[in-house]
C-alpha positions as CSV (number, residue, x, y, z in Angstrom):
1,X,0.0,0.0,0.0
2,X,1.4,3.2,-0.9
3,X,1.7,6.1,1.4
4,X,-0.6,9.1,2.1
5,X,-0.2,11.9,-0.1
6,X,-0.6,14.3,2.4
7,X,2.6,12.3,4.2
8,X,6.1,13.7,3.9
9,X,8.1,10.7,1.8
10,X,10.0,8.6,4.4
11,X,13.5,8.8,5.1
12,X,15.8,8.5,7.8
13,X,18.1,12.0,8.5
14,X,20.9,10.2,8.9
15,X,21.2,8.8,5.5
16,X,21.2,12.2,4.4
17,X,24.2,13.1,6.6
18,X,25.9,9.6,5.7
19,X,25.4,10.8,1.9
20,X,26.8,14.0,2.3
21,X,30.0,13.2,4.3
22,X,30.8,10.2,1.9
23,X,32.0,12.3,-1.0
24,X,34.5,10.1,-2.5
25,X,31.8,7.3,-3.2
26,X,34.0,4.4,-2.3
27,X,32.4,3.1,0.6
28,X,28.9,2.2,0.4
29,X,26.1,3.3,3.0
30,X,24.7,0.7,5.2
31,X,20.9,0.9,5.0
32,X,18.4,-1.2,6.6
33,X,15.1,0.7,5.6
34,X,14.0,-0.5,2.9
35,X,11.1,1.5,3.1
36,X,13.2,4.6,2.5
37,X,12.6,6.8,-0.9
38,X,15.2,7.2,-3.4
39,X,16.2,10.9,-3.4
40,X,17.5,12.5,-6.4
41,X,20.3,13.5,-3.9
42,X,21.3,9.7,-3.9
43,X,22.5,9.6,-7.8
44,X,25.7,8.1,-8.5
45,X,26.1,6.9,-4.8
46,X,26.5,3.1,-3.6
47,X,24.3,1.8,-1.1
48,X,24.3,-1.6,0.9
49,X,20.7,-2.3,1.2
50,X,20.1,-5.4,3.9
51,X,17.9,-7.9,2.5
52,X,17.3,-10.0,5.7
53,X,20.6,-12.4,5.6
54,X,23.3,-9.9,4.0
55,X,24.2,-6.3,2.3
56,X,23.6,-6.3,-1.3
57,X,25.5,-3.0,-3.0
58,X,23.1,-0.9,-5.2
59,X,24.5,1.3,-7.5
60,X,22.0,4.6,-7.8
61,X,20.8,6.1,-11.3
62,X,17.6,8.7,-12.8
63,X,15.5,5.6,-13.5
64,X,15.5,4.8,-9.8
65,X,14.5,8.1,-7.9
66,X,10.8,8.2,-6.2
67,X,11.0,4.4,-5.8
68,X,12.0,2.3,-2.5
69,X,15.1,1.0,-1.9
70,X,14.0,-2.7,-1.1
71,X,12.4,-2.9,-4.6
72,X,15.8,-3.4,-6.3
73,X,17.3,-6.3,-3.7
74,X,15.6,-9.5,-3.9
75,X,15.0,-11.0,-0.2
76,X,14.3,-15.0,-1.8
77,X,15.9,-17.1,-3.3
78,X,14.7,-19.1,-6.7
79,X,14.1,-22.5,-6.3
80,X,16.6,-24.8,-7.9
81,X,15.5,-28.3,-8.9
82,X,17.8,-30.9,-9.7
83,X,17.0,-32.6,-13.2
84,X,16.9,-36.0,-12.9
């Protein structure tokens, strides 16, 4: 379900601070909201998004602002069945 309209888009201010103090891009942010909006603040930055065993890196682009952050890391894994 999507948020309210009348509801500021959610985001934590520390990944804002995080963002802005990692200039050189070379470490990624650690994130474990993913419920957080992609900013367009966030282009061309690394993030490690948690997706409930381990940090997947996620590299930002255009395409990706207004969307979540957990909708680019996939949380299951695909079955594999053995051929027999």
């Amino acid at each position: 379900m999507p948020r309210s309209t009348w509801k500021n888009p959610f985001s934590e201010n520390q990944i804002f601070k995080d963002s802005h103090s990692n200039l050189d891009n070379k470490k990624p942010i650690k994130l474990l909201n993913r419920h957080t909006i992609i900013f367009p603040a966030f282009i061309g930055k690394t993030f490690s998004v948690h997706n409930g065993k381990n940090f997947v890196n996620v590299q930002i682009s255009e395409k990706m602002v207004g969307y979540k952050f957990g909708e680019f890391v996939i949380t299951r894994k695909k079955a594999i069945h053995k051929k027999k």
